[in-house]
VEXVO-395407 format. One record per residue (C-alpha): residue number from 1; residue in three letters; chain; x, y, z. Coordinates in nm, 2 decimals, decimal comma, padded with zeros to 4 digits. Layout:
<atoms>
- NUM Ala A X Y Z
...
</atoms>
This chain:
<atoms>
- 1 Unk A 00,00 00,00 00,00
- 2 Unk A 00,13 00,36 -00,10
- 3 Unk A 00,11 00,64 00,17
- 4 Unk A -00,10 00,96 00,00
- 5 Unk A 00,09 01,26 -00,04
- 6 Unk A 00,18 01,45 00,25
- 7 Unk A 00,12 01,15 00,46
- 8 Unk A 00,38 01,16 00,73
- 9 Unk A 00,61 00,82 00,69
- 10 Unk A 00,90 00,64 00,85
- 11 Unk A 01,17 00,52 00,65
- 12 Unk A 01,52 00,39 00,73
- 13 Unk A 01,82 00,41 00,50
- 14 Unk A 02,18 00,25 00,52
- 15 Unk A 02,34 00,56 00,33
- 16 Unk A 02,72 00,61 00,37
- 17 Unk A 02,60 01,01 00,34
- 18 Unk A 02,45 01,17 00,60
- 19 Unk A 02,07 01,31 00,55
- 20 Unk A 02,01 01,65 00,70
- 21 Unk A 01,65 01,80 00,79
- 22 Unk A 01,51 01,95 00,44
- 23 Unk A 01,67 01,70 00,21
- 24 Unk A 01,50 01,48 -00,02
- 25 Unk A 01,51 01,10 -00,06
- 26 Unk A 01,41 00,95 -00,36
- 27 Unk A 01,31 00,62 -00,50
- 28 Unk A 01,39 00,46 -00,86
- 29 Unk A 01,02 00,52 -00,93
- 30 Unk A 01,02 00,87 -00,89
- 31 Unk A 00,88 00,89 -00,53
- 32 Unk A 00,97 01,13 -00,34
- 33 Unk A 01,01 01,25 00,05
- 34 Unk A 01,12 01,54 00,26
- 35 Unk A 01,30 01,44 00,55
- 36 Unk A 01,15 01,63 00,85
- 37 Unk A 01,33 01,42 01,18
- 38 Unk A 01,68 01,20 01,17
- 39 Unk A 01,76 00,99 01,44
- 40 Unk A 02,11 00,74 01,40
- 41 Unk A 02,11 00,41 01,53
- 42 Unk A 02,43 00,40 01,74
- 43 Unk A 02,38 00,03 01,88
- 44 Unk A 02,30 -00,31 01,75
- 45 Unk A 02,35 -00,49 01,42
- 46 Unk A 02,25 -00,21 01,26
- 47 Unk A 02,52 00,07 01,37
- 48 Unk A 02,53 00,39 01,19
- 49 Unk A 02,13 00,34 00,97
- 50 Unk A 01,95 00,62 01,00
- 51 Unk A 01,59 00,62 01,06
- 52 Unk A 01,38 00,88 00,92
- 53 Unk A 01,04 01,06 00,95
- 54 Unk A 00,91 01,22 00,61
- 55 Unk A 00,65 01,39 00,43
- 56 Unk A 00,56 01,21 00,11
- 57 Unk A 00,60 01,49 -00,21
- 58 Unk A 00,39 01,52 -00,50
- 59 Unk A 00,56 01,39 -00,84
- 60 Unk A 00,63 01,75 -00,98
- 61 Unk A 00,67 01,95 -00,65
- 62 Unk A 00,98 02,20 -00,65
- 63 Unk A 01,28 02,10 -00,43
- 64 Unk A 01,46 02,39 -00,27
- 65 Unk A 01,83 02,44 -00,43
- 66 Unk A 01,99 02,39 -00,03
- 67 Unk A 01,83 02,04 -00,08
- 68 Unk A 02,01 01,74 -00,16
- 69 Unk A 01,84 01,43 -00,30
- 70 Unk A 01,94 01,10 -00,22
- 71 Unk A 01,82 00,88 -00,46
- 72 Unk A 01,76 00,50 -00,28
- 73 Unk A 01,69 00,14 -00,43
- 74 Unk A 01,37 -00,06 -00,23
- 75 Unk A 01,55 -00,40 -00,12
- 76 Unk A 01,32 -00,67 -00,02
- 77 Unk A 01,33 -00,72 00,38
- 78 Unk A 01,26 -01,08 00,50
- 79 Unk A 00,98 -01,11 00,73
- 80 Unk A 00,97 -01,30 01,04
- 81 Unk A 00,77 -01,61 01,02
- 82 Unk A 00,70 -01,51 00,66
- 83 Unk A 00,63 -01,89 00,55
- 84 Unk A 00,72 -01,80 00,18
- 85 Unk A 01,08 -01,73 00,29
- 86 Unk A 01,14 -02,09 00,44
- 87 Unk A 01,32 -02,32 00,26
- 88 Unk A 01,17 -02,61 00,10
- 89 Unk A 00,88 -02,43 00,01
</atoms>
């Protein structure tokens, strides 16, 4: 299901760049979101992901020139107890 735009979303990234307040993350299908709140996991497996709170864009809305865009690829994330993920299935 796809948030409506200017829902308010999380998202986390694994970006060796940092993502600032006002900048832009967008997706290989043109999606886009303005990241409002940046928090950086410091413990766990995960060290150094940051997780993100954003406002989903419109398709042709104008991004500030302070802005940067990072543009991100979806991965698929395994599920726990997903049964389609087991082997031998």
């Amino acid at each position: 299901m796809t948030a409506p735009v200017g829902a308010e979303v999380g998202l986390y990234v694994d970006l060796v760049d940092e993502v600032a307040l006002g900048d832009v993350i967008e997706t290989q299908t043109g999606r886009r979101y303005l990241v409002t709140a940046r928090r950086l996991q410091e413990r766990g497996q995960r060290v150094g992901r940051q997780h993100l709170r954003c406002v989903v864009l419109e398709a042709n809305s104008r991004i500030d020139d302070g802005s940067h865009v990072h543009r991100i690829r979806w991965y698929s994330r395994r599920r726990r107890g997903d049964s389609r993920l087991r082997s031998g299935v």
